[in-house]
Each structure stands twice: as C-alpha cells, then as structure tokens.
C-alpha positions in Angstrom: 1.9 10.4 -13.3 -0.4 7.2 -13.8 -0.4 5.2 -10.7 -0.3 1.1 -11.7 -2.2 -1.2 -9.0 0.5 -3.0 -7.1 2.6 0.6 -7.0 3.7 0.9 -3.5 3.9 4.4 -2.8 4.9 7.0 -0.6 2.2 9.3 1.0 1.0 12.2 3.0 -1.0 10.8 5.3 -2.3 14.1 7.8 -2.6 13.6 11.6 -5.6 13.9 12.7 -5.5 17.8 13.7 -4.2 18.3 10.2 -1.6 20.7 10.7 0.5 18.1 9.5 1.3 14.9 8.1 3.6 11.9 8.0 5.0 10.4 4.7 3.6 6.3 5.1 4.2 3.7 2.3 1.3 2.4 0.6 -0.5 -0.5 -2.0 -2.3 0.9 -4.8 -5.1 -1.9 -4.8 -7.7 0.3 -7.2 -7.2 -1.1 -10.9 -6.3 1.2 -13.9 -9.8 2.4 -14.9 -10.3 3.3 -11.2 -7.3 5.4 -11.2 -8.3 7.4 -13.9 -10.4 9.5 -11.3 -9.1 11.7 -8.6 -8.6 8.9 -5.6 -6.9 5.6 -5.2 -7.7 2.9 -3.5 -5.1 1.5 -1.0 -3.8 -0.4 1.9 -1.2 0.8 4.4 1.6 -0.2 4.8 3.2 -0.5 8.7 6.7 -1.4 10.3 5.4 -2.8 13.9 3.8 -6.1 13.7 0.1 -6.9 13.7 -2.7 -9.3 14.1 -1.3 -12.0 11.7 -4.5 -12.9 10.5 -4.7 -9.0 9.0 -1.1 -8.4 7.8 1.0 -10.5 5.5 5.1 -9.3 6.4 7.0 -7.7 3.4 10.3 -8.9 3.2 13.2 -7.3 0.7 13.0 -11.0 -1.3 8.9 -9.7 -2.5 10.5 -6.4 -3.7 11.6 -5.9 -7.5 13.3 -2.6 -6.9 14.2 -0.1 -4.2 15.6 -1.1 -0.7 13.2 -1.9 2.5 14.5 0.0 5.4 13.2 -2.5 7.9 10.4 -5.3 7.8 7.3 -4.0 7.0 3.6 -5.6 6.8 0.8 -5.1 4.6 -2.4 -4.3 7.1 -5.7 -5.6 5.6 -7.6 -3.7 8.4 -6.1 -0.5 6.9 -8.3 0.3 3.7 -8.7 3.1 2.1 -9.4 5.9 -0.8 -7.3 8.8 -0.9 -6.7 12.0 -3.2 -3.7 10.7 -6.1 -2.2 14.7 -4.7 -1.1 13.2 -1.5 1.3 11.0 -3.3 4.8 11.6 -2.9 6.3 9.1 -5.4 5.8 5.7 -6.4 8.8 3.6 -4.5 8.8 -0.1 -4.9 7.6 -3.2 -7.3 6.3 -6.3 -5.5 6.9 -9.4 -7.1 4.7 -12.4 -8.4 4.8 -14.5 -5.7 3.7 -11.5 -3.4 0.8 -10.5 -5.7 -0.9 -13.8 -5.1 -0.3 -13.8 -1.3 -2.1 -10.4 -1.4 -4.9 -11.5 -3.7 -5.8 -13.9 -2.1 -6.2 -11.9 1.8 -8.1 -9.4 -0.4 -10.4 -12.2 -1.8 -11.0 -13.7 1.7 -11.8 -10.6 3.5 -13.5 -9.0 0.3 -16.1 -12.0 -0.9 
C-alpha cells in the first residue's frame, strides 16, 4: 500500500523486551518521495494528556473519516522513523484546518 503524509495509522509498536508489541495510532509526517523507501517518518499519537506546549488535542471535528474512540493528542516530543511492515492499516484523514495546526508545531520545533 502507498502511505500518503497526513495518513494516520495504526502500528506495531514493540515493548521494549520485544517479545511483543502494542498496536498505537500514528502521523505519517515523511512526504511521498520519502515513502518510497522502506521507513516512514512519524509522530505518535497518545490518549493521556501532555505538556501542552508538545501536543495539539485531536478531536473527532479534525477527522474526515473513521470514529475516535476517545480524545487523543498528537505528541511532538514523540518523533520517529519506523519500518512501513509494522503498519497495521491506514485508519483516519485529518482535515485542513488540522494540517495547518500541525504544520505549524512542526515548523517551530523543526527551524
């Protein structure tokens, strides 16, 4: 499957004695020619409440499809590259007005 930036996803993310792993929800941040390769680029996603200056809150209103099952928050402290295999499925669409809130986090903690 080809993997859009903005996909939020579902992943395998392993525990840290990797004899398992948790399915998390995630941003595909990497851009098209990126994901081309083997890894993506993303940020997690989490359900319990952060530093506000690192998160922005997902609400079911910045969702084009598929229903939240609680508040969530994108956690700009949480960056990073991962193998497309761990990828369970692609989930939700964000919409316009969420795009620019997280552009713009990404550009201020990025420049």
């Amino acid at each position: 499957m080809n993997y859009k930036k903005w996909d939020i996803i579902l992943i395998k993310f392993p525990f840290t004695n990797l004899t398992n792993y948790k399915i998390r929800p995630a941003l595909i941040i990497s851009n098209e020619n990126f994901n081309k390769f083997k890894n993506i680029i993303v940020i997690w996603i989490y359900w319990k409440k952060s530093n506000d200056k690192y998160s922005i809150p997902i609400n079911q209103e910045d969702l084009e499809s598929w229903k939240m099952l609680k508040k969530s928050y994108f956690r700009f402290q949480n960056i990073f590259s991962l193998e497309k295999i761990l990828i369970e499925r692609k989930v939700w669409n964000i919409n316009e007005k969420t795009l620019q809130k997280i552009n713009e986090k990404l550009n201020y903690f990025l420049k």
